[in-house]
Each structure stands twice: as C-alpha cells, then as structure tokens.
C-alpha positions as CSV (number, residue, x, y, z in Angstrom):
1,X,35.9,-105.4,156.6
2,X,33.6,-108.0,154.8
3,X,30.8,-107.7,157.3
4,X,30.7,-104.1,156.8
5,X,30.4,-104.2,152.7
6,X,28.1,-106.4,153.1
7,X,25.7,-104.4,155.5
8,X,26.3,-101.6,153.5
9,X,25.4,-103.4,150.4
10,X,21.8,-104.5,152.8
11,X,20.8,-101.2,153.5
12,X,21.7,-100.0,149.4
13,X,19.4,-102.4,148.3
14,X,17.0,-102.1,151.3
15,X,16.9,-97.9,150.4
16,X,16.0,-98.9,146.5
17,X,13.7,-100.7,147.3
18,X,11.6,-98.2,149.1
19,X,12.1,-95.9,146.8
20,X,10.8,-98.0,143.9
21,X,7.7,-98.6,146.5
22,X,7.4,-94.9,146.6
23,X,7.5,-94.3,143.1
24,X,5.0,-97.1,142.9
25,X,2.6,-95.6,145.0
26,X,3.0,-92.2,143.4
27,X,2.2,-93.3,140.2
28,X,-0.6,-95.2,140.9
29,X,-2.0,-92.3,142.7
30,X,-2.5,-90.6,139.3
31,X,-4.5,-93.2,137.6
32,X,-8.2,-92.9,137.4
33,X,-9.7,-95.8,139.6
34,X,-12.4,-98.0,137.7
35,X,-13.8,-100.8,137.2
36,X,-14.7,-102.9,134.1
37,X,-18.7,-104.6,133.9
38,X,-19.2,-108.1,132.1
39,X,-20.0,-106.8,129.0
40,X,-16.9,-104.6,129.2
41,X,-18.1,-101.3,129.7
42,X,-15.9,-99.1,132.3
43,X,-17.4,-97.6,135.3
44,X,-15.1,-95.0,137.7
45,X,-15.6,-96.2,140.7
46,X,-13.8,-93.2,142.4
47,X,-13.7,-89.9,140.8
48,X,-10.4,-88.1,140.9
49,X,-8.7,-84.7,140.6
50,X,-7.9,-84.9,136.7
51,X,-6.7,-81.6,134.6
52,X,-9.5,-80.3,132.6
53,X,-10.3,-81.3,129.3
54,X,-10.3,-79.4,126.0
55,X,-13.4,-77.1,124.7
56,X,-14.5,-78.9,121.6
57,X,-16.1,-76.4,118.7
58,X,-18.1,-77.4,115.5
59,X,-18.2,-74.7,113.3
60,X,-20.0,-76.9,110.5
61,X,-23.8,-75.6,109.2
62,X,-26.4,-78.1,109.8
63,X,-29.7,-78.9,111.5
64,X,-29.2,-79.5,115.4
65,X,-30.0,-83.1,115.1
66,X,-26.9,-83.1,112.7
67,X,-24.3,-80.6,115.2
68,X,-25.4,-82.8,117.9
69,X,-24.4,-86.0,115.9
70,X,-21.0,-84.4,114.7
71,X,-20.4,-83.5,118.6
72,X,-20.8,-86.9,120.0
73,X,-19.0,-88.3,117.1
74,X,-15.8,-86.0,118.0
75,X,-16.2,-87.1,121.5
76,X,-16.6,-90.6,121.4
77,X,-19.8,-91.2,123.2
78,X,-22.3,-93.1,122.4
79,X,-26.5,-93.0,124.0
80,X,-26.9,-93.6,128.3
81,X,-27.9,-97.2,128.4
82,X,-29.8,-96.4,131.7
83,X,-32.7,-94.7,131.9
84,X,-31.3,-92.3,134.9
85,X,-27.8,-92.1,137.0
86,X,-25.7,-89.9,138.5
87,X,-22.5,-89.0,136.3
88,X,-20.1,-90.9,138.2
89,X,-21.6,-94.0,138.1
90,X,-22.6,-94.2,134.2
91,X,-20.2,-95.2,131.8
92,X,-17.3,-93.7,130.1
93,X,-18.2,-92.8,126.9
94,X,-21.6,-92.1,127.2
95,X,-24.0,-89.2,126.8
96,X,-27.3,-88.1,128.8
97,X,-29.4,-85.3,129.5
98,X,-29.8,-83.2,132.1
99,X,-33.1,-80.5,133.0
100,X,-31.9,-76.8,132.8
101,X,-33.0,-76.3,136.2
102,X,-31.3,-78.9,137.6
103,X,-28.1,-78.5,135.7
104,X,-28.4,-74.4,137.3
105,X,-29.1,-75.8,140.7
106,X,-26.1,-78.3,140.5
107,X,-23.6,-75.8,139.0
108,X,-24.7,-72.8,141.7
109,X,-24.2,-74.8,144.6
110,X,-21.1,-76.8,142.9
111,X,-22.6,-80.3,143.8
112,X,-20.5,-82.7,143.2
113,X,-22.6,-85.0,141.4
114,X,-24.9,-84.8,138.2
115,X,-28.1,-86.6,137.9
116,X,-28.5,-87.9,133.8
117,X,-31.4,-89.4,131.9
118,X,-31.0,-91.2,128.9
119,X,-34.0,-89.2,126.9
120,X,-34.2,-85.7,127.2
121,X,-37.6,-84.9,129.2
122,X,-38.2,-81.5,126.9
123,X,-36.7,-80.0,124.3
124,X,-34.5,-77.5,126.1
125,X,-32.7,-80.1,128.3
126,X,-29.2,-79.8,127.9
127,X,-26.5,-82.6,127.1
128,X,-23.7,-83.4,128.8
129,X,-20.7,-86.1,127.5
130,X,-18.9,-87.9,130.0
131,X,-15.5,-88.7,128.2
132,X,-13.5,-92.2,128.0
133,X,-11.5,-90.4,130.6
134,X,-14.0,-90.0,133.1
135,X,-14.1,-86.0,133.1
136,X,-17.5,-84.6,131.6
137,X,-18.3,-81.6,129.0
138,X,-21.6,-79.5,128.7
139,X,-22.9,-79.9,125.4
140,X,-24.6,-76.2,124.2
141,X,-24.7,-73.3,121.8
142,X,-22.9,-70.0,121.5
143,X,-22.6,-66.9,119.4
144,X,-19.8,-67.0,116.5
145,X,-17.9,-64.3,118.4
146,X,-17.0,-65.7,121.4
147,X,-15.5,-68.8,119.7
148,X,-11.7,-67.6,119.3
149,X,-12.0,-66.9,123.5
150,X,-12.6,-70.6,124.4
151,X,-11.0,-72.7,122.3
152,X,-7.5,-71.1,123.2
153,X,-6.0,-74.2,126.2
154,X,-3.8,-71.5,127.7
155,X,-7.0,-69.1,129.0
156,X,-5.6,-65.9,130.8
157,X,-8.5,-65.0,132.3
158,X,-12.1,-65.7,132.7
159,X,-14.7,-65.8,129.5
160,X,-18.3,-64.5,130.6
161,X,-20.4,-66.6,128.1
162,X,-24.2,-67.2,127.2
163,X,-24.7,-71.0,127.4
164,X,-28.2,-71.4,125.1
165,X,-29.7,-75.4,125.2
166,X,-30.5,-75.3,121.6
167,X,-29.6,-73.2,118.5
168,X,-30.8,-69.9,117.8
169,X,-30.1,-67.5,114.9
170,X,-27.7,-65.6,117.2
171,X,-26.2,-68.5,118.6
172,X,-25.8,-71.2,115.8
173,X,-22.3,-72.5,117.0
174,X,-22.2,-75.7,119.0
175,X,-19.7,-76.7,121.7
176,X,-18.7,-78.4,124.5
177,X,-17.2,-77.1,127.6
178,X,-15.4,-78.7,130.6
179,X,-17.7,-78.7,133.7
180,X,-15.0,-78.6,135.8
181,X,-14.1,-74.9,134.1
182,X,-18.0,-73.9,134.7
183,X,-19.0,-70.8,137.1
184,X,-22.4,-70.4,137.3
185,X,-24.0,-67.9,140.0
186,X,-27.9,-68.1,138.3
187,X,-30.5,-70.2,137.2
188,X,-30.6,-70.6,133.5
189,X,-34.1,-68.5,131.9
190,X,-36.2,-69.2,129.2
191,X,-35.9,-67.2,126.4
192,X,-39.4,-67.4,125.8
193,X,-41.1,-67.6,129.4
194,X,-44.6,-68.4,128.2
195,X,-43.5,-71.6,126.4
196,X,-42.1,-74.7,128.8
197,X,-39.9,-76.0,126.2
198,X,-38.3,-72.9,124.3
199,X,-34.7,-72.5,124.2
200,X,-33.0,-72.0,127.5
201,X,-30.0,-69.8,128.2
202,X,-27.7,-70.1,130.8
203,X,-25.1,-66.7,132.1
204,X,-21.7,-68.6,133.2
205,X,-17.7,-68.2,133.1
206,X,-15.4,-70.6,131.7
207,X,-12.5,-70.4,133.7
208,X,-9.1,-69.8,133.4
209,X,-6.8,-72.6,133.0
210,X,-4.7,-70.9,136.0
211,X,-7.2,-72.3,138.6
212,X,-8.4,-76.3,138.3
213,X,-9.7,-76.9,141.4
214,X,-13.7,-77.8,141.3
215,X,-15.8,-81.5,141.9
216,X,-18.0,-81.4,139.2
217,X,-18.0,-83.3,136.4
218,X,-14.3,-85.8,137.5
C-alpha cells in the first residue's frame, strides 16, 4: 500500500508542476518582448499582437504648435532621438514624423513597418506617437462633428473620417488614432495642389473595436 501513495503522490506533484510550467509559458506569451539600452531607454525587440489603444481628443483652442504640445504631453512622448527609423525599432515613448505619401503608401498596402524622421521634412508631414506600450497612434486633425463617433472604446461599426495633417477652419480638433484601427484604400491629396506643403488630407476608417487584427503600428 505505501509504494502506491507514494507513486501517486509522484505523479500529483509531477502533474502540478507542468501545469504551473504551462501557465508559465502562457503568461509570458502575453508580455511585450523588449529590450532596455544603456542609457535606459526601451526598445521592442519583437512586436506583438496587443489590443488597440484608446483615440485621444483635445478639444482645447490653441495655435497648432500648442495642440501638438498638449497631444504629446497626454501621451507621454517625448522628440525621436534618431534622425530616421523604422517604428519598431525607435523607442517607446517617442514621437516622429512621417511624409503623407509614405504614410498613404504604408497604410494601403498594410506594411508592417513605418519609416520615422525626427524633423518633419515639410509642413504637412504627419506625426505619429509610438506609446510606452509599444502600440502607435496617428497624430492629425478632424471636424468637431465627428468627435463623439471616435472617442466611444466600444465602436459598433466603422467611422469614415477625413484625416487633415494640419488644422484648418473646418477641421480645428486634434487627435490621435490607433494605427492598428486605420483603413486606408487612397493616397492622401493636397488640399491645395499647387502648393508642396499645404495641408494634406487623408479619406480612411477607423475600425470597429469587433475586429483587431492588423501589423501596423504593434
């Protein structure tokens, strides 16, 4: 009888202790992976699948040098201190900028990287944060009207929006969306074509909160 408690007792503690291994692994599966730099900054080594963030909404008057301060203040990022890298390899907590083209190029063919530069290189490049948490937002302006639609966290469906790099008199609210809720299927445009640097506006969707999946901006 007492060589058969104690192999039972064997395997009891043999079975808890895979599934304390197992829970292990699970829960590390969930944690973003990164890495920490001399100086301390953090760096995501491996982008992962991560639930998308909030839309963040000033609704303050001010010049846009002033909405844009407010912004990355809300955010917690602080200026790229690179001149140029690719979103997942800059630090958390930073900010760059991004050429409209290149952001409508990156969002149309859903490439899973994002090329930054510290300085904008004209006036109508658009921002983009990259959150303590690795996951990114798109830093622009929007009409007054549209507001109540995005910042709701339980979306139903769909918001059709017009994304504009810089205030105008019909857009003078700024935000910040989640890339990973963007849906772009065009090029942004110029809103005045003969001028290279004049306000830029982009046609997208913000997504529903049903679906997550996208490999942008992790």
């Amino acid at each position: 009888m007492f060589p058969i408690a104690t192999h039972s007792s064997h395997t009891s503690r043999r079975w808890c202790s895979l599934a304390l291994f197992s829970l292990t692994c699970i829960s590390l599966s969930g944690i973003p992976h990164c890495l920490e730099t001399a100086s301390g900054e953090k760096l995501e080594a491996l982008p992962i699948q991560k639930a998308a963030p909030a839309a963040v909404v000033i609704e303050s008057a001010g010049s846009e040098g002033e909405l844009r301060r407010l912004m990355r203040l809300k955010n917690g990022v602080s200026e790229l201190q690179v001149s140029t890298g690719r979103f997942s390899e800059v630090p958390m907590g930073s900010y760059g900028f991004i050429a409209p083209s290149r952001l409508g190029l990156a969002l149309v063919m859903e490439s899973p990287d994002l090329v930054l530069e510290r300085a904008p290189s004209a006036a109508n490049d658009y921002e983009i944060h990259k959150l303590s948490d690795g996951s990114g937002l798109l830093v622009g302006f929007v009409r007054k009207e549209i507001v109540p639609e995005i910042i709701p966290n339980d979306r139903p469906k769909n918001v059709r929006i017009s994304f504009y790099s810089n205030p105008r008199q019909q857009a003078p609210i700024i935000v910040a969306l989640p890339i990973i809720k963007l849906m772009v299927d065009r090029i942004p445009v110029r809103i005045e074509p003969q001028k290279p640097d004049s306000a830029v506006m982009l046609e997208m969707d913000l997504k529903s909160t049903a679906n997550r999946k996208s490999p942008i901006g992790q």
